[in-house]
C-alpha positions, 0 to 999 in steps of 0.5 A: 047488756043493761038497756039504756033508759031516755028517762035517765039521760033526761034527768042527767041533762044529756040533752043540753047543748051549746049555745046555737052561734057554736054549733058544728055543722056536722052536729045537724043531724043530732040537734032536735031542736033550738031553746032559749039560744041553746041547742037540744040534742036528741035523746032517741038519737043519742040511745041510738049512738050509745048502744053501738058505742056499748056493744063495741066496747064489750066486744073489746073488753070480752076479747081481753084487749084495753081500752083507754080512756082520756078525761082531763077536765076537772068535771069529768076526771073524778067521775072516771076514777070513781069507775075505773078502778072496777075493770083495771083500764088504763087512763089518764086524767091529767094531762096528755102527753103529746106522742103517748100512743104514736111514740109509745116505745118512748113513753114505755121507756119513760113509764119503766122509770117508775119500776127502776126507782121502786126496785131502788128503794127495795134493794137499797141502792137508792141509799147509796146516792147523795141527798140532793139525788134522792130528793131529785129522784123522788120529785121525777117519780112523784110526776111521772106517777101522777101524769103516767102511773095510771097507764104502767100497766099498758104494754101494747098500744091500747084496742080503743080510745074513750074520750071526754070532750073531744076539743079539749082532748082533739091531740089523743084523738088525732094520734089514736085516728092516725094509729087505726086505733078505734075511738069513742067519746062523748060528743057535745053540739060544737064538736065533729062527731065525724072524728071519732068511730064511735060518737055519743051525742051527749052534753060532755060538761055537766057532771051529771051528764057524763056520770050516767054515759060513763055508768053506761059505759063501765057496766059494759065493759063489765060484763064483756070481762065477766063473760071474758072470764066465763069462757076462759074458765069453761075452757079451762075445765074442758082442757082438763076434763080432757087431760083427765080422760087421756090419763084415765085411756092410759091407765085403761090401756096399761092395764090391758097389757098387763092383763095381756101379759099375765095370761100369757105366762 
């Protein structure tokens, strides 16, 4: 697993916090020290917290699960999508919808609309609707894949939820918390690391800063797949090497026999 670099998370403004007057109490722990009315997080504490949160998200990514991750603000959205194409998570960078993991039967139903309205127009049958329907259909398509395409692809409630910003995104921590459902996020000085698993002590503002946590984050979970794949692969092989020698005992035995009953006669 890469190793995280001080330097790196210097140079990306990691360390910046808060104004002082919005400090959680609970963020004590993490602050090193106090600089022209802001707070200054400490990086030794936060490479502490990042390598916890990486080695748990390749362990995840390695056992086949998902992990989704949740960042609507403007600054951190673009930056995810950037990543997220690499290891095929689900997402989402829009909005969240309340109940999307404590009422997830009810949003895979609304998720299978998508493939309902795409079979439509392969097999024509959208053509056999009025003008008016297939305008309104197209308009609840186009929404429901902007806020939901990102996840259709998520049958099971996810192993794990990332978080950007715990504040802005307090509704999916709450739901993934009351699920069990493990949960990471990068955590700035005016949030409670105590609600999430996994808390990265980092500023969850500045683009810079929440590029290299998540470069962190991604080249993990990379290599939890990679090595994933691996062992799915040298099972594979053994798997038939097996299959192979039993076919090669029975050829063996059948030959035997015939060997058998030839000297017999």
């Amino acid at each position: 697993m890469k190793k995280v670099e001080l330097n790196q998370l210097l140079e990306a403004g990691v360390h910046f916090g808060h104004l002082t007057s919005k400090r959680h109490p609970n963020m004590s722990p993490y602050i090193f020290m106090e600089k022209n009315g802001m707070h200054i997080i400490d990086l030794n504490k936060t490479k502490v917290k990042l390598d916890q949160a990486l080695l748990g998200l390749k362990k995840i990514a390695k056992s086949g699960r998902k992990i989704l991750f949740v960042a609507t603000k403007k600054q951190s959205k673009f930056i995810l999508e950037k990543y997220i194409q690499k290891v095929n998570m689900p997402y989402i960078t829009e909005r969240w919808y309340g109940g999307m993991l404590t009422n997830f039967v009810t949003i895979r139903k609304t998720v299978k609309k998508l493939d309902i309205i795409d079979r439509m127009k392969e097999d024509g049958t959208i053509e056999t609707l009025s003008k008016r329907e297939r305008l309104q259909m197209e308009r609840d398509r186009a929404k429901l894949d902007k806020y939901l395409g990102s996840i259709s692809d998520m049958n099971r409630l996810p192993a794990a939820v990332f978080v950007v910003d715990i504040l802005r995104e307090k509704i999916a921590v709450q739901e993934a918390s009351k699920l069990n459902i493990k949960t990471f996020a990068m955590v700035d000085t005016n949030s409670n690391p105590d609600l999430v698993d996994f808390p990265i002590p980092s500023n969850d503002d500045a683009s810079k800063s929440i590029d290299i946590i998540l470069s962190y984050v991604f080249e993990s979970i990379e290599e939890g797949l990679m090595e994933r794949e691996k062992e799915l692969k040298a099972q594979k092989d053994q798997a038939a090497k097996k299959e192979q020698k039993n076919i090669d005992n029975n050829d063996s035995n059948k030959d035997e026999e015939k060997v058998s009953s030839e000297s017999k006669k």
